[in-house]
Each structure stands twice: as structure tokens, then as C-alpha cells.
N, C-alpha and C positions, 0 to 999 in steps of 0.2 A: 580808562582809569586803571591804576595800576592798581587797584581791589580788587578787581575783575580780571586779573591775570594771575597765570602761573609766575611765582615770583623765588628766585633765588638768594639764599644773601650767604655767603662766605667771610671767616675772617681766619686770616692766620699772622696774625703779630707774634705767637705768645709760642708756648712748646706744642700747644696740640690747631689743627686745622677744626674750627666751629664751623657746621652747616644747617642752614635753617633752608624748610622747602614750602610753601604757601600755594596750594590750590585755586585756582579760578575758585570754585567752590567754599573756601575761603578753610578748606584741612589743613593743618601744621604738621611736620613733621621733620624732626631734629638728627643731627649725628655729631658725631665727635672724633677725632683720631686720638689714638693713647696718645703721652707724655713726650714720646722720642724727640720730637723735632723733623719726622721726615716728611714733612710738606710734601718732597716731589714726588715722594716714592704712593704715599695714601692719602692725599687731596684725591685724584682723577676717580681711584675706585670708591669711593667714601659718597661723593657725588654721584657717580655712577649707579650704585646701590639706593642712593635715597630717592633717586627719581626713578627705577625699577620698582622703588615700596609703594610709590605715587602711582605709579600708572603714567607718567611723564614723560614724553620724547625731549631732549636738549633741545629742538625747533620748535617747540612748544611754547617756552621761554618767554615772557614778556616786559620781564623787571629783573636787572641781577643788582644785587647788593653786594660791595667789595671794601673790608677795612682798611683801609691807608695807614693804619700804627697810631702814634708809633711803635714799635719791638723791634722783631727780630728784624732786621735787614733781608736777608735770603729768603723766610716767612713772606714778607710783606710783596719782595718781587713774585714769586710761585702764586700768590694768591690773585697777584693783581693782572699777570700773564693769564691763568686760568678764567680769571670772569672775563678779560678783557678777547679773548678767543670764543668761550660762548655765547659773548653778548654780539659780537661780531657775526659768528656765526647763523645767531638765532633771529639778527637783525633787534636784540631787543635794546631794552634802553640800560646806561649802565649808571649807576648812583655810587658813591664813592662816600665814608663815612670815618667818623674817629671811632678809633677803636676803644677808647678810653671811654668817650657816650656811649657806648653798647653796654659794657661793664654798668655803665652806671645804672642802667633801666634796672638792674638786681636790687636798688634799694627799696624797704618797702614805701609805700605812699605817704605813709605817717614822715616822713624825713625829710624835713624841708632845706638841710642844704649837705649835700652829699657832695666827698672830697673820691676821688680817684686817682690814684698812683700805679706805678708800674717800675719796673727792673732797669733805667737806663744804666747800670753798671759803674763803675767808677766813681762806687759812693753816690752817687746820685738818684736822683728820681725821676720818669715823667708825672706828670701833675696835670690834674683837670678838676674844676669846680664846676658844680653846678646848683641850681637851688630852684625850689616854687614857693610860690608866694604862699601855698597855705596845705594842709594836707590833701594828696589826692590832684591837686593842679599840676599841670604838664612839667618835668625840669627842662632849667634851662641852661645853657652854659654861662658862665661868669669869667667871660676872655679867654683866650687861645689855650690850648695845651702847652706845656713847656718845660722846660727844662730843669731844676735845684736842686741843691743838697739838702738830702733828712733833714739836718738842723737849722736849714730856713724857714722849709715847711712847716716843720711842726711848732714853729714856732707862732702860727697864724689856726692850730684847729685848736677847735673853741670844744667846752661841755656842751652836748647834744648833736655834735656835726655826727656823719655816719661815715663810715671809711670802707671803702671799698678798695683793697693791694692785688693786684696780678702779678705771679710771676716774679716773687723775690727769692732768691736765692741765696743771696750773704746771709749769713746766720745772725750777724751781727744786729743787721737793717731788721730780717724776720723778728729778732727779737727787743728792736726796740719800736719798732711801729706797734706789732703787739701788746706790749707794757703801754705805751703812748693813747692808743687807740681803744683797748679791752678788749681787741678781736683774736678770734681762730681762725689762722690764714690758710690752713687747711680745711677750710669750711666752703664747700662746692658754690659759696654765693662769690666768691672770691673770682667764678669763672664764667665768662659770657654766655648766654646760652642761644642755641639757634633758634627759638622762639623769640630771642630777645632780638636777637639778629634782626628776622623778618618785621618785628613789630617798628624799630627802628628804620631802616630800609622803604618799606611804606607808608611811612609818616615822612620823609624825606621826599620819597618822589612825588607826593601827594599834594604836597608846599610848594617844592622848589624845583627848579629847573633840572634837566638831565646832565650828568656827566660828561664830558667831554671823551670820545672814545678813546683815541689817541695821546690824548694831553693828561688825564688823571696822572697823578705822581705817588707814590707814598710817603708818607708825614716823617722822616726821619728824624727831623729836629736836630742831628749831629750829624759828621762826618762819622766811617765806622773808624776802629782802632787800625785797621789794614792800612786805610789812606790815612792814618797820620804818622803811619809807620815809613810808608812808603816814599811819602813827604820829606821825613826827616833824615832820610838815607839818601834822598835825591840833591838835601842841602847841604849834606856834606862834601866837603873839599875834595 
């Protein structure tokens, strides 16, 4: 049973790599990388160091947790390479998860239907709903993550929904989900946490089936701008 194992869970969609580390023994223990965006460079040591604070070998390993996005593209490969070499490694089992439902476990219990959004850039949003039936009962998701523009979305949050934004960057968007929503998106609820990681992560393998080691993919939901760049220079004459 993956409660009874040492369990990892990583995500890196967004600017910083989130790591959650879970004890056979059943101890928590969180990290985070700054802001920069350098997955490659502070994912391995970041890791390295939280199962050092553990007392943890990587062949110790029994459960790795890996976010599929969607965000950052380069994020999401770096992340999903990394659990996908220690789970191999370690022989452990690998689970694969949205990273938008990590976000979400931040709402408090009292919230019975929680919106979650993210940066897909050009104007746009990723989007996730979820909801429980009554305070305190488990969320659940309410259909696929996906893709819209601010002014579809918001056109569907209701008085009471709870909003949860990762990772926007246009001043524009910042400021009018803000106005829309009553939030401070500078408000550290705004960012996943490795506690939140593992909690998710174990609840996943505990349900449902294991990951596929080689087949997991990351949730893109678009092409990047590269391949449509690439695209449209390849269709000209």
C-alpha cells in the first residue's frame, strides 16, 4: 500500500519546481525552488537535499507523484524525465496527476465549488472546476481541464465560488481576475504545496491504477508558440 511507503510527488508546471516527500512512517516534508524557472539546473539538488533531511535513499522510493500541467512546456518535460528515471530506477510505481487539482486541495473545506486557473498566455486561461457536495466532503473535478479566454470564464463564476490563479503574469489578466474574484494573487494559497503534492499523489494511487512508466505524457492542451512558428514558416512558398 502506498501509505506504507516512502512516497515522492514533484511538480513543475509553473516558475518554481514543488516537492513533497512522505515517510513510510507517514513524516511530511516540503521544498520548493525560487521563482526563476530553472527546473534543470534545481529540481535534482532540491530532491537530493529533501531525502537527505529524510534519512532516504532514492531506492527506497515506493510511490513517485509527477504533475502532467498543464504550464510551462520545458517545466513539465524536466519534471516528468526526473520522476520517470527514479521511478525506474527505484523500481517504484509512478502516478501522474493535474496540476491544476494540486492547486486546488489549497481551498479551504468550507468551499464547495472551487475554480482553478493558470497562465496559458495569449490572453487565455487553463481552467479546472471542481466542487463537493457539502463542506469538508472530498473535491471533485467537474470535466477535463481546458483551455478559454478570461471573458468566457468569467463569465460562468458565480457569488461564493473560491478562486484559486497560478502563475499570471499579464498585468492586465492579474488585474482583472482580481477585481472579478476579490483575491490577492500574491497570496502564497495561490501556489501548490508539497504537502499538497503528497496528499494528492496518495489518494491517487490508493484508488486508481499506476501510471504507465513509459507512456505518461504531459497535459499540454496546446501546441507551444515554437511549433506554430515553425509551422507557418514551413507553409510558406
Amino acid at each position: 500500500m502506498p501509505s506504507s511507503q516512502n512516497l515522492l510527488a514533484l511538480d513543475t508546471s509553473g516558475d518554481r519546481s514543488t516537492i513533497g516527500l512522505r515517510t513510510a512512517s507517514g513524516l511530511v516534508f516540503e521544498a520548493e525552488t525560487d521563482g526563476s524557472r530553472k527546473h534543470g539546473r534545481d529540481l535534482i539538488p532540491c530532491i537530493r537535499t529533501l531525502l537527505e533531511q529524510a534519512g532516504i535513499r532514492p531506492l527506497e522510493l515506493g510511490t513517485i507523484g509527477v504533475g502532467l500541467g498543464p504550464g510551462s512546456y520545458t517545466g513539465l518535460r524536466i519534471g516528468l524525465t526526473a520522476a520517470r528515471t527514479l521511478a525506474y530506477a527505484a523500481g517504484a510505481r509512478l502516478v501522474g496527476f493535474d496540476s491544476l487539482e494540486a492547486l486546488a486541495g489549497n481551498a479551504p473545506e468550507s468551499a464547495t465549488r472551487v475554480l482553478v486557473v493558470g497562465d496559458a498566455q495569449r490572453g487565455d486561461l487553463y481552467a479546472a472546476e471542481f466542487s463537493r457536495e457539502a463542506p469538508g466532503a472530498p473535491l471533485v473535478a467537474r470535466g477535463p481541464t481546458r483551455i478559454e479566454p478570461l471573458s468566457e470564464w468569467s463569465s460562468r463564476v458565480e457569488a461564493g465560488d473560491f478562486v484559486l490563479a497560478s502563475g499570471l503574469k499579464s498585468p492586465a489578466m492579474r488585474s482583472s481576475l482580481a477585481a472579478l474574484a476579490a483575491i490577492d494573487l500574491d497570496d502564497p494559497i495561490h501556489r501548490a504545496t508539497g504537502r499538497g503534492l503528497v496528499e494528492l499523489t496518495l489518494r491517487l494511487a490508493e484508488n486508481g491504477p499506476p501510471g504507465d512508466l513509459w507512456g505518461l505524457e504531459p497535459n499540454y492542451l496546446r501546441r507551444s508558440a515554437a511549433e506554430d512558428q515553425w509551422d507557418a514558416r514551413a507553409a510558406r512558398p
